[in-house]
C-alpha positions in Angstrom: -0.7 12.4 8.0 1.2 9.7 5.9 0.3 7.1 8.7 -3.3 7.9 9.2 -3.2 7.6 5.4 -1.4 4.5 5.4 -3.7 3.1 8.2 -6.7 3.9 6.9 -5.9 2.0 3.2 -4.8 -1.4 5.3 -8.0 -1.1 7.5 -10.0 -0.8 4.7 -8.0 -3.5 2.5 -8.1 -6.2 4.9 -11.6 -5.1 6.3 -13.0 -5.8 2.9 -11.3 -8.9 2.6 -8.7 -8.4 -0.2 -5.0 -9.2 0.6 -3.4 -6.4 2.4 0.0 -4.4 1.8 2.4 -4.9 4.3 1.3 -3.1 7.6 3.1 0.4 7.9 6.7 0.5 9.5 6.9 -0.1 13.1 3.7 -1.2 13.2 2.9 -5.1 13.9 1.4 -7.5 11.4 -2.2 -8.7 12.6 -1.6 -12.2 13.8 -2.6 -15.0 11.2 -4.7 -18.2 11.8 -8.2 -16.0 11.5 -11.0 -17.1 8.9 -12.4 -14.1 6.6 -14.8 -12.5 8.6 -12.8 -13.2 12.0 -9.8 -11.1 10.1 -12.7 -8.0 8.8 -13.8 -7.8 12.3 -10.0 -7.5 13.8 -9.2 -5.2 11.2 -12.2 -2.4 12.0 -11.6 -2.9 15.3 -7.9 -2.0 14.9 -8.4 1.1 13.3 -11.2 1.9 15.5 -9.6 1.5 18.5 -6.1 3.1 17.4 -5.0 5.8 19.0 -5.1 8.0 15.6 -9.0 8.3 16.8 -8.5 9.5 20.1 -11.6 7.6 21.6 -14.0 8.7 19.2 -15.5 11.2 21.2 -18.7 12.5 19.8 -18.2 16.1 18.0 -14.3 15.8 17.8 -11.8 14.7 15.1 -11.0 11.1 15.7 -14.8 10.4 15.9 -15.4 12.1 12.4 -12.4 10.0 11.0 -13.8 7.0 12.1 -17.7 8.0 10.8 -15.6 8.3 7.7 -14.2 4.7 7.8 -17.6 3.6 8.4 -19.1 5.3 5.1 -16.6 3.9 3.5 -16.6 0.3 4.8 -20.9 0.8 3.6 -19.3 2.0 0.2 -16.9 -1.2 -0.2 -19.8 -3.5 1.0 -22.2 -2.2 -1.4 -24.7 -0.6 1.1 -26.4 2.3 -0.4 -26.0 5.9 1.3 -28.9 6.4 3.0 -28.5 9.9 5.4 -29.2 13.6 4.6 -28.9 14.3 1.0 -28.2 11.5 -0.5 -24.7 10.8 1.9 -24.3 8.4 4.2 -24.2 11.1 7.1 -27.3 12.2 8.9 -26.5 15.3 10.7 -27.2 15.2 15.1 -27.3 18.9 16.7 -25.8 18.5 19.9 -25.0 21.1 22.9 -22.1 20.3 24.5 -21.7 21.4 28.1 -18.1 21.2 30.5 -18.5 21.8 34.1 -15.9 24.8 35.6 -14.0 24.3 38.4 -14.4 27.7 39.7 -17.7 29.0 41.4 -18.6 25.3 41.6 -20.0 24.8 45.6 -22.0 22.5 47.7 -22.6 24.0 51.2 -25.4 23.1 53.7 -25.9 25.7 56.6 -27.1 23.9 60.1 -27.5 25.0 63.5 -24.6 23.5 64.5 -22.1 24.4 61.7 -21.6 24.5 58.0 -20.9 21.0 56.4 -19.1 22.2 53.2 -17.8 19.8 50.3 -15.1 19.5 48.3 -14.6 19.7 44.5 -13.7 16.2 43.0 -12.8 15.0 46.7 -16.5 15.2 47.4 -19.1 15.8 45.2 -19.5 16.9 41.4 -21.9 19.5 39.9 -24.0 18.8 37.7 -23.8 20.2 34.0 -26.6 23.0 33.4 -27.5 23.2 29.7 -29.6 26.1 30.1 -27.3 28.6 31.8 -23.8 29.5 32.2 -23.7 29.2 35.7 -26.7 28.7 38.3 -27.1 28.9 42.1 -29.6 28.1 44.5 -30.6 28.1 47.9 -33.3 25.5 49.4 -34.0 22.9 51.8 -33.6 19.3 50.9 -35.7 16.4 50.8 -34.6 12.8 50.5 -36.6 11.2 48.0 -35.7 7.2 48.1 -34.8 6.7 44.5 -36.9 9.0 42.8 -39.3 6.6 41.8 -42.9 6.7 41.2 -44.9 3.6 40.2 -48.5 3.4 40.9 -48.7 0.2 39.1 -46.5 -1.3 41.7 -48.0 0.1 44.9 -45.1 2.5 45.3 -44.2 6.1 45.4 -40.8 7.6 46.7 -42.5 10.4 47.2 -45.2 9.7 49.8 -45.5 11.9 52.3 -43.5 14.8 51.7 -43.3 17.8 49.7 -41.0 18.3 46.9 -41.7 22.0 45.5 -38.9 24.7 45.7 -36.6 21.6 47.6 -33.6 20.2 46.5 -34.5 16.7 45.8 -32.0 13.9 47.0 -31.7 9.9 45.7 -30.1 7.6 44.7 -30.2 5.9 41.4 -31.2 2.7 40.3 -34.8 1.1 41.3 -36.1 -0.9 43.7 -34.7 -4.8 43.9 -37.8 -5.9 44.6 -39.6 -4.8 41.4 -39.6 -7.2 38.5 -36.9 -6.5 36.0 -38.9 -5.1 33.3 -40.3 -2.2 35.9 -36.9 -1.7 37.4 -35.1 -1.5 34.3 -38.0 1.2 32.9 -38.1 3.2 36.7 -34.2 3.1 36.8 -34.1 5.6 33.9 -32.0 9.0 34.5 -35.0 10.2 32.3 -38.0 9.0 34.2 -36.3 10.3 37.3 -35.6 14.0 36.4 -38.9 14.1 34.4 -40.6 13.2 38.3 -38.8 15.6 39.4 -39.4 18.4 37.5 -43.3 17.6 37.5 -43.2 18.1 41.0 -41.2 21.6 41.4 -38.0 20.6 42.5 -35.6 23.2 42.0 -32.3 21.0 42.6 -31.1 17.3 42.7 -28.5 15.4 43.9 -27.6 12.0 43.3 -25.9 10.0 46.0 -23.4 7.2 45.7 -24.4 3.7 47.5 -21.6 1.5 48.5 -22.5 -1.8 46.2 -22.2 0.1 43.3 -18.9 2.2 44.7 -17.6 -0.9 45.0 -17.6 -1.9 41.5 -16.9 2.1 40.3 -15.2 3.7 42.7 -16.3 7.5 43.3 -12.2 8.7 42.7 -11.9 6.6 39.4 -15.0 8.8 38.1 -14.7 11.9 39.5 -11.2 12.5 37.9 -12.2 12.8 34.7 -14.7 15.6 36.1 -13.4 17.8 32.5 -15.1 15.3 30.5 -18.2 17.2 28.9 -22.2 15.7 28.8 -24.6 16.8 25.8 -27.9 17.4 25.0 -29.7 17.1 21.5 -31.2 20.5 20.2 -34.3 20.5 18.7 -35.6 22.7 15.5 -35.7 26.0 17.8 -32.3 25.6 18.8 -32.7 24.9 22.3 -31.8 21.3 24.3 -33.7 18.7 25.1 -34.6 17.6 28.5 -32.9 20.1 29.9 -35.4 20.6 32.6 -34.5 24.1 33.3 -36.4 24.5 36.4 -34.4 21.8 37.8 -31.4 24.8 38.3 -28.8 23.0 39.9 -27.9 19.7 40.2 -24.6 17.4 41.7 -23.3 13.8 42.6 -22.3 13.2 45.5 -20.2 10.0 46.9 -20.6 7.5 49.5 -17.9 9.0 51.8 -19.8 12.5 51.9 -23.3 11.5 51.5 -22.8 9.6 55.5 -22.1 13.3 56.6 -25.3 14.8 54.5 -27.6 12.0 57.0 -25.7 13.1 60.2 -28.3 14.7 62.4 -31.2 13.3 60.1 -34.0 10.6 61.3 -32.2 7.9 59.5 -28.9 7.8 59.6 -26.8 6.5 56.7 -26.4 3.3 57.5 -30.1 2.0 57.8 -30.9 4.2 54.3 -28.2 2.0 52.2 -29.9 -0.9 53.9 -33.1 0.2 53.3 -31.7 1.0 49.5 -30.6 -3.0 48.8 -33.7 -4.3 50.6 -36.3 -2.0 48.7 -37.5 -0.1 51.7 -36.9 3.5 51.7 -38.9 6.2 52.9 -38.9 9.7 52.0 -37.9 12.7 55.0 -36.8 15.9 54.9 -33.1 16.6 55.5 -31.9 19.0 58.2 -30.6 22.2 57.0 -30.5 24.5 53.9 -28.3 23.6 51.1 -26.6 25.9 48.3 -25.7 24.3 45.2 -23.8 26.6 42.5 -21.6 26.5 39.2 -20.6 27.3 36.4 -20.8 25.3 32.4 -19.3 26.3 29.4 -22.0 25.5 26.4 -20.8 25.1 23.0 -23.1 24.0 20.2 -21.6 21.2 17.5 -22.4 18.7 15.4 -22.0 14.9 14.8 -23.4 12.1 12.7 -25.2 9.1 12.5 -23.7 6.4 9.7 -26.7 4.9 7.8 -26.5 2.5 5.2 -29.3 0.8 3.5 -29.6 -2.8 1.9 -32.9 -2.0 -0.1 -35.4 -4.9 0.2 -36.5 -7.3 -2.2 -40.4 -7.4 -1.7 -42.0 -4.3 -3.3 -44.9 -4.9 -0.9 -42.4 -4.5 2.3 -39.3 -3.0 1.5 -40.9 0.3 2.5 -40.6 -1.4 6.1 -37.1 -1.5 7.6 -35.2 -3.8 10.0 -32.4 -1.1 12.0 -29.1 -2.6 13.0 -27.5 -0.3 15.1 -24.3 -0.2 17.1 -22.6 3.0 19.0 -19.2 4.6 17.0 -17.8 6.9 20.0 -16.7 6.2 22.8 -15.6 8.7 25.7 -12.1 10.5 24.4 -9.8 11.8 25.8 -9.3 11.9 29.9 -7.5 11.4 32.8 -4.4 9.7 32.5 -4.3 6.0 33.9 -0.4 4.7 34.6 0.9 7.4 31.5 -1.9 6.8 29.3 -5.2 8.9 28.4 -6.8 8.0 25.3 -9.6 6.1 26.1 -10.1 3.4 23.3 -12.7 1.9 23.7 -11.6 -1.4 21.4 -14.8 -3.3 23.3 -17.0 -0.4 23.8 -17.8 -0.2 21.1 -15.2 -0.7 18.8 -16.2 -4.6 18.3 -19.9 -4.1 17.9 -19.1 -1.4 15.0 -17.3 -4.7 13.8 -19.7 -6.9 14.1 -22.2 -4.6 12.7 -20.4 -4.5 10.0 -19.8 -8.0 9.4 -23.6 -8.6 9.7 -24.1 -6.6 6.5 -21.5 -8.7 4.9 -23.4 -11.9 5.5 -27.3 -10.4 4.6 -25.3 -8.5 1.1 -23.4 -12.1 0.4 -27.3 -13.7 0.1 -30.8 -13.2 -1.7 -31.9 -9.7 -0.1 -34.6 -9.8 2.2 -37.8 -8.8 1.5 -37.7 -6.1 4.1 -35.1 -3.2 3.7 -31.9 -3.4 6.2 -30.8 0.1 7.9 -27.5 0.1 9.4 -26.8 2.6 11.5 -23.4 3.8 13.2 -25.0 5.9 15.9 -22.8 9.0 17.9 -23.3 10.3 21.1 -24.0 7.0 22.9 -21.8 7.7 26.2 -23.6 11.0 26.0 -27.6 9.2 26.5 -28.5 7.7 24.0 -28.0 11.0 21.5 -27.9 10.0 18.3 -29.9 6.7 18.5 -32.7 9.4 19.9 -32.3 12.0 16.9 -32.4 8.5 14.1 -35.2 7.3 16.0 -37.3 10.5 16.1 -36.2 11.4 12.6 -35.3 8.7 10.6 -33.2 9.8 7.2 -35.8 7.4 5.5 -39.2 6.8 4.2 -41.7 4.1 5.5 -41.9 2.6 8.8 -38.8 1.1 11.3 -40.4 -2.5 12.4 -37.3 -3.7 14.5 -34.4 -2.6 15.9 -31.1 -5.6 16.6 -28.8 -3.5 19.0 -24.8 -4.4 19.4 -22.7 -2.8 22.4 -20.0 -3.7 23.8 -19.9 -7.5 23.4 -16.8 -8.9 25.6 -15.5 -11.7 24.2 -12.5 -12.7 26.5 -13.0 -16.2 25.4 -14.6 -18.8 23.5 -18.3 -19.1 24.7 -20.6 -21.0 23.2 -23.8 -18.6 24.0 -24.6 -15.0 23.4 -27.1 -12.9 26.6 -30.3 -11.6 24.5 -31.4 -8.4 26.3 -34.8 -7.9 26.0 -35.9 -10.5 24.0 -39.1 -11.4 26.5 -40.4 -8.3 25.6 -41.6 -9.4 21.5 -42.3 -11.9 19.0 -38.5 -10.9 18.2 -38.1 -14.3 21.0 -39.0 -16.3 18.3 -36.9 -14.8 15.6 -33.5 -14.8 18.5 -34.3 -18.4 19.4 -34.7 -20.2 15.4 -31.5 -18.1 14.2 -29.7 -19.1 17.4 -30.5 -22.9 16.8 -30.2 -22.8 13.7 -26.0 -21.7 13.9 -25.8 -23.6 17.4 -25.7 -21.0 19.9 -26.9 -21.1 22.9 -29.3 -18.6 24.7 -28.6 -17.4 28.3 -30.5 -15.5 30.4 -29.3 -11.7 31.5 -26.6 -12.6 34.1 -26.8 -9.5 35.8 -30.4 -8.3 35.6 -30.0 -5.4 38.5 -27.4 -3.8 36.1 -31.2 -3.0 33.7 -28.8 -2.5 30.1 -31.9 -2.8 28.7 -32.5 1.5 29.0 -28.6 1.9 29.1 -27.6 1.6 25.7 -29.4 2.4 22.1 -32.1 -0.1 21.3 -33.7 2.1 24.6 -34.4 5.0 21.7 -35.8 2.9 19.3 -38.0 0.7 22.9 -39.0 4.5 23.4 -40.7 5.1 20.1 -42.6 2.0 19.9 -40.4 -0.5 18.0 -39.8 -4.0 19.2 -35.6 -4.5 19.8 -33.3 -6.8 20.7 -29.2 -6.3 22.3 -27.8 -9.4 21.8 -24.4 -9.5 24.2 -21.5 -11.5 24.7 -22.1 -15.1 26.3 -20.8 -16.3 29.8 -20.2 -20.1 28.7 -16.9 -20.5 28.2 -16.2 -23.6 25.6 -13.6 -24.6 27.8 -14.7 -25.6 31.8 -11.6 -24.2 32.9 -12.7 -20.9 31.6 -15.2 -18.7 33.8 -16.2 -16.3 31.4 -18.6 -14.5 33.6 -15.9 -14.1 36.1 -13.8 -12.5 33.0 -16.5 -10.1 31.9 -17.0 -8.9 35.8 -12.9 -8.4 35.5 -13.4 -6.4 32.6 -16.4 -4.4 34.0 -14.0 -3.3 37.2 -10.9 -2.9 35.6 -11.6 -2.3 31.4 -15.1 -0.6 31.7 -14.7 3.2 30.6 -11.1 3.2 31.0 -7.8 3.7 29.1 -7.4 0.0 29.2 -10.4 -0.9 27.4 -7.6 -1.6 23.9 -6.6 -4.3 21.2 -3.9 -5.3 23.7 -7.0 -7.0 25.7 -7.4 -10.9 24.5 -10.3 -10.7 22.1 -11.5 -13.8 20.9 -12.7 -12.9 17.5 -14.1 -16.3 16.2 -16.8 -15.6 18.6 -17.3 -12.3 17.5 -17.8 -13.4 13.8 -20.6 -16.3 15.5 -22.5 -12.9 17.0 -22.3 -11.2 13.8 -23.3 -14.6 11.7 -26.2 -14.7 14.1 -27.6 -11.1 14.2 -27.7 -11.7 10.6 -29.7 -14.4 10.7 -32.3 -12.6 13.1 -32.2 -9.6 10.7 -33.3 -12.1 8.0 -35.9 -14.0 9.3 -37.2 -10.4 10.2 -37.1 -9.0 7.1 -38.6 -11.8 5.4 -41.3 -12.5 7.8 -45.0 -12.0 6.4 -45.4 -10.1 9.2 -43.8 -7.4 11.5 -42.4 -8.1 15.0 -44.7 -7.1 17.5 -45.1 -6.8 21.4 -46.3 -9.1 23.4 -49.8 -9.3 24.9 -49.5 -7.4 27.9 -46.0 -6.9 27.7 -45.0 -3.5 29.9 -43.2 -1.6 27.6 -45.5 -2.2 24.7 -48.2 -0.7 27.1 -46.1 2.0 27.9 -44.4 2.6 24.2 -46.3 0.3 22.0 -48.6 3.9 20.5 -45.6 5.9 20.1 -44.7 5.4 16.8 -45.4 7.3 14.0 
């Protein structure tokens, strides 16, 4: 207790920028040669990503210690509370569920034998969030990817007949849609919702090899204990739970080539037709049984909201949201002795710069606009908490924007920062003066088939209507001996989701504090715009979403 004590109080003394006691015994002083807000950023990050917290899993301990930093770093900054009751906490239901071991099967019955998988080896099921354990029996259909876009001409399922069937995909969307459709049809959301619409009973997700390759079905699968959530709504009961979908389960690479044996493709020609956009839906020989078991507990996390009140009393009813995830994944599977899964980069840093952010906007004239600043939970469980701030924001008056940070890997000094999603609004405008303005370049999303754009929380705030912005780490590395894209792929396979992901890894904190000076600057010329950010003519996601705010 006396060290996270002791921890805590250096954290917070160097974080707000007063000279620091000596670090704790046996602990290592931070290195010198950092300016101010270089040194806050390395400090949150330290306690953040300290084993003390465990990985800030959403709904345990070491995430409520570090929501508590958090208020606290709001409270030193001068940000007013700004959750439930006059806190800086804004409680998220949450159901968690943990997949059993036991009664957990995947068997399909054929004419010519049973094809039965393995636990872990094989397959996983899925979590069921409206039942302790579930079962079925059915025939299966394969189903392309799930995807139904009659904008685009295409329809996964054409030609067959989903109803009472386990449905079978894979995930992503097709390559040859432009990125803002596949991004938006690549949703785990959009793809469940299809299939419940059309009476599936159960669904299995299949592994592909070009994304194996990269995240390798073993590395996954072992930490099969960790649990997934769903958000309860005022009745008590979860949230796109689908229960009519009763059973669902991944299954890998290796084992889905023996669930096409006997079919009318085999598996070779559907992971081809997968990368060339190409698939066509069949039904799959056999019956299939999926069962198993999930242990449901309800608990509760919280969103971190602080408020910089605006200066304008014609607009400071309106509110610019800064958001950035707090937890991370927790505890899992031990990789070479070690279990704790930090997460110092995701998203350790972007809490950091987050935070640093509100230090530049408080260190000015306030914007007309209000600021929200918002430590969200539940990220690495979809989006959780972002979805519960989004659909119930702790304050009065309208959310006009929302600048997103996650996960910015700085393993070197760039010279740019990748704006996700910045085509979609007149937020362009805003991204591109502030970026001049400090010198930093713009670079286009390096890896559009990865669609982050739905993956991490500004998707919440994209889904009720409000124009956002992710503004990630940049892939020009200062020096040209330095391949900084080649660094963040290294990260992505090795780092990504993994013990490893710690304050051991070289991060290059003056370019953090140049991501931080620069979401500031957005947030300003936001909040102090005559008027609000606003979707582009035509744009897709302002057709699809631009109505659904309140």
């Amino acid at each position: 207790m006396k060290r996270v004590v002791a921890l805590l109080a250096v954290s917070l003394l160097v974080a707000c920028g007063r000279e620091a006691a000596p670090p704790p015994e046996g602990e290592a002083a931070a290195p010198g040669g950092l300016a101010g807000g270089e040194r806050r950023i390395e400090a949150d990050v330290a306690f953040l990503a300290d084993d003390l917290l465990e990985g800030r899993a959403a709904g345990t301990r070491g995430y409520d210690l570090a929501a508590l930093y958090v208020a606290n770093r709001y409270r030193a900054l001068g940000l007013q509370p700004a959750g439930d009751d006059g806190s800086y906490f804004q409680a998220v239901p949450l159901l968690e569920g943990r997949r059993q071991r036991e009664g957990a099967a995947f068997v399909v019955r054929r004419a010519g034998g049973d094809l039965e998988f393995t636990f872990q080896d094989d397959f996983l099921p899925g979590i069921n969030y409206s039942a302790g354990t579930h079962a079925v029996t059915a025939p299966m259909v394969f189903v392309g990817q799930a995807v139904h876009a009659p904008e685009l001409g295409h329809d996964d399922f054409a030609g067959v007949d989903v109803a009472g069937k386990i449905a079978v995909y894979f995930s992503g969307a097709p390559a040859t849609f432009a990125n803002t459709q596949r991004a938006f049809h690549a949703s785990g959301r959009q793809k469940m919702e299809a299939l419940a619409a059309r009476g599936a009973v159960g669904a299995v997700s299949l592994g592909n090899p070009v994304d194996e390759a990269k995240y390798p079905w073993a590395r996954g699968a072992r930490n099969w204990q960790m649990p997934g959530m769903r958000l309860l709504d005022e009745s008590g009961a979860p949230i796109d739970a689908y229960p009519g979908i009763r059973a669902t389960a991944s299954l890998g690479v290796h084992a889905a080539r023996q669930l096409f044996e006997g079919a009318q493709m085999d598996a070779d020609e559907v992971f081809a037709r997968r990368e060339s956009g190409t698939l066509k839906a069949f039904d799959l020989p056999g019956q299939a049984t999926l069962s198993g078991s999930t242990s449901l507990t309800r608990l509760e996390s919280s969103n971190v909201v602080g408020l910089l009140p605006g200066s304008d009393p014609a607009l400071a009813a309106e509110h610019v949201v800064f958001t950035a995830h707090l937890d991370h994944v927790g505890i899992g599977a031990e990789v070479d002795g070690d279990g704790i899964y930090n997460g110092a980069f995701d998203n350790a840093l972007g809490t950091a710069v987050m935070l640093e952010a509100a230090n530049e906007l408080l260190a000015g004239p306030a914007p007309r606009r209000s600021m929200l600043f918002v430590a969200v939970t539940a990220e690495e469980r979809g989006l959780l908490g972002a979805e519960y701030f989004a659909t119930r924001p702790t304050v009065q008056g309208p959310l006009v924007a929302n600048i997103n940070m996650d996960m910015p890997v700085f393993l070197a000094d760039v010279t740019d920062v990748v704006p996700i999603g910045v085509e979609h609004s007149t937020l362009e405008a805003d991204v591109q003066a502030a970026a001049a303005g400090l010198g930093i370049g713009l670079t286009p999303d390096p890896k559009p088939e990865e669609v982050v754009f739905v993956r991490s929380d500004q998707y919440a705030f994209v889904r009720r209507g409000i124009p956002a912005v992710y503004l990630d780490a940049g892939i020009k590395a200062r020096s040209p001996d330095v391949d900084a894209l080649a660094l963040y792929e290294d990260f992505l396979t090795g780092h990504y989701h993994q013990p490893s992901d710690e304050t051991s890894l070289p991060i290059h904190y003056p370019s953090a504090a140049r991501l931080a000076r620069l979401n500031a600057a957005i947030g300003l010329r936001v909040g102090d715009a005559d008027a609000r950010p606003r979707w582009k003519d035509g744009d897709f996601f302002g057709r699809t979403f631009g109505q659904a705010a309140p």
